[in-house]
C-alpha positions, 0 to 999 in steps of 0.5 A: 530465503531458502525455506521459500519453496514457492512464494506467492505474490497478490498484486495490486496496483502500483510499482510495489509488485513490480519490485517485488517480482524483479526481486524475487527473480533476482534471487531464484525464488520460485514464484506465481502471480496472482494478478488482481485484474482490475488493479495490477499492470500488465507489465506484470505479465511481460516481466514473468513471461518465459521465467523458469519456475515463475508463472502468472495468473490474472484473477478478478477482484472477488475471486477468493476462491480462485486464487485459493485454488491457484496457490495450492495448485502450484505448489505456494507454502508462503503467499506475500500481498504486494501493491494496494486495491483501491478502497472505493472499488471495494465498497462501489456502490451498486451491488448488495451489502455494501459489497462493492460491483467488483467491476469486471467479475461478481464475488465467487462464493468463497468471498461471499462468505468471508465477507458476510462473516466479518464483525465489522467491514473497514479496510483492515478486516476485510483484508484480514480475512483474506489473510485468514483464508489463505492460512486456512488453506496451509499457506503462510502469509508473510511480511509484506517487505520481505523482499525489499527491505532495503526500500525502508527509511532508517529514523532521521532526516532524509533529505538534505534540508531538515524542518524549519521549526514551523515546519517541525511544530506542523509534523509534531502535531500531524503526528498526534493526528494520524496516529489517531486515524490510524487507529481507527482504521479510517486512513493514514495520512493527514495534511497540515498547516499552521497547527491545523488540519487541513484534510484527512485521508479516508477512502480516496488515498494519499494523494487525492487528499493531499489535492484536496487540502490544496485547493481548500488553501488556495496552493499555500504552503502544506505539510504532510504526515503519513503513518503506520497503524499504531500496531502495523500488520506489516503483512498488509496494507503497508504505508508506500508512497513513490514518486507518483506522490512526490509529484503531487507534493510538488504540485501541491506547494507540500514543503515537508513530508513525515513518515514513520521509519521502518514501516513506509516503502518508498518505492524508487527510493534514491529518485524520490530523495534526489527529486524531493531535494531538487524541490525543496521538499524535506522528507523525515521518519520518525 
């Protein structure tokens, strides 16, 4: 990572920045946070705290301004998005255009016109002109993954059981389906049962609709898919799921989990795979 001068990481919710951030101070980069501060952990702060060469900015939701003006001032060339904002905060209701009340902070007028410039305002283009914007700016946006490669499953089964065939006939078809929404940019998960779809993920992410199946088949055995767009910008919004949604598997009666191979972060990964066998729960990338 040397042609790194100083990376700067977005953070989001979740333990995707945390990773990222260790790993970053593991090997000596010099970083700054810009910390979302209706999402990100404060944990955040604590681990920042006192590094040489890593310091840490809490941001709200709409300030694109600021964080443009953080970056530059401390010297970021490449800017890497760490962790998810919920899609719901973004389109709140209560504020103009569908614009989302951004909670603790109104949208600055760099956002404001990003925002109203976009053709179109689903997830993918939204945070696309963000992406744009801080290019404009000279800094580059890399791979989301850059630093955690190593969390990315390889193709194959990665569990210690493999699908059962109705199992198998499940994720074939799922397949089928969520690459379908994927490409139309209104989720990218899909639940499954006995060759029918049960939910579909939309704004309420992965594991509100793996809940929402259960109680439509009263905690019945449920497969789940979850893929990458059909062309994934690994610069953002990057499949990752955890032991947060291994805990909803669980919970939710889920026997199988589909994934796409080098294109899904799983956070935690030798957890995830010893808690998924102990459960029973197959895990495969394709």
């Amino acid at each position: 990572m040397t042609d790194i001068k100083r990376l700067g990481i977005i953070a989001g919710n979740g333990t995707f920045p945390l990773l990222v951030v260790r790993e970053a101070l593991r090997q000596g980069i010099p970083f700054t946070v810009a910390a979302i501060r209706e999402e990100a952990s404060p944990e955040l702060e604590v681990l920042v705290s006192g590094q040489p060469g890593a310091d840490l900015h809490w941001i709200g939701l709409g300030q694109l301004g600021k964080l443009l003006r953080v970056f530059k001032e401390a010297g970021v060339d490449k800017a890497l998005l760490a962790g998810q904002v919920k899609h719901a905060r973004i389109y709140a209701p209560g504020s103009p255009r569908g614009f989302g009340r951004l909670l603790q902070t109104v949208p600055d007028l760099k956002m404001i016109r990003m925002f109203m410039s976009l053709p179109t305002r689903n997830t993918e283009a939204l945070i696309l002109g963000v992406v744009h914007a801080i290019e404009e700016e000279g800094i580059q946006v890399v791979d989301s993954t850059l630093l955690l490669k190593h969390l990315l499953p390889q193709a194959g089964v990665l569990t210690r059981r493999p699908p059962d065939q109705g199992e198998q006939r499940d994720i074939d078809y799922g397949r089928s389906v969520a690459r379908e929404i994927a490409r139309l940019d209104l989720g990218q998960t899909v639940v499954v049962k006995d060759g029918a779809v049960v939910a579909v993920e939309a704004m309420e992410g992965t594991d509100e609709t793996i809940r929402r199946a259960a109680k439509l088949v009263d905690g019945q055995r449920l497969i789940v898919v979850k893929v990458s767009r059909p062309k994934q910008d690994m610069r953002f919004d990057v499949p990752v799921i955890g032991l947060q949604t291994l805990a909803v598997l669980q919970e939710c009666n889920v026997s199988a989990l589909a994934l796409d191979a080098g294109k899904t972060l799983i956070l935690d990964y030798p957890a995830f795979l010893q808690s998924a066998d102990q459960s029973h729960i197959t895990v495969v990338a394709e």
